[in-house]
C-alpha angles and dihedrals in degrees: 000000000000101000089055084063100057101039079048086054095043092040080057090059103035100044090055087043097054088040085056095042091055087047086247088118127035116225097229093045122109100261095047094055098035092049089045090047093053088039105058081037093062095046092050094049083052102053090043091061094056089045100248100155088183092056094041084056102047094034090046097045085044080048093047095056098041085056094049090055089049087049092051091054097058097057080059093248113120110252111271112279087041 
């Protein structure tokens, strides 16, 4: 189960990345960020829970920013580098 998780976690970052990477999706657009956002939370929430302190750090802070662009969205301004 556990391993679904994580290649669930990991298809929610790399779909919206090779989207991105054919011009199909635009980097600053809701999916993208949202996607981004659940993935690296996932993965996160993933890593927490066995304990890798390194992985919980880098995943959280990726979560973190995908949510800030999503945040910044919201508030109807385009995500920082935009």
């Amino acid at each position: 189960m556990g391993a679904l998780v994580q290649i669930a976690g990991a298809l929610l970052i790399l779909i919206p990345f090779v989207l991105a990477q054919f011009r199909l999706l635009q980097t600053n657009s809701w999916q993208y960020l949202v996607m981004n956002a659940l993935g690296w939370g996932i993965l996160c929430g993933n890593a927490f829970l066995g304990a890798q302190w390194g992985f919980v750090l880098l995943e959280g802070v990726w979560a973190l920013v995908s949510l800030w662009g999503v945040v910044a969205l919201a508030r109807g301004k385009a995500p920082a580098g935009e």
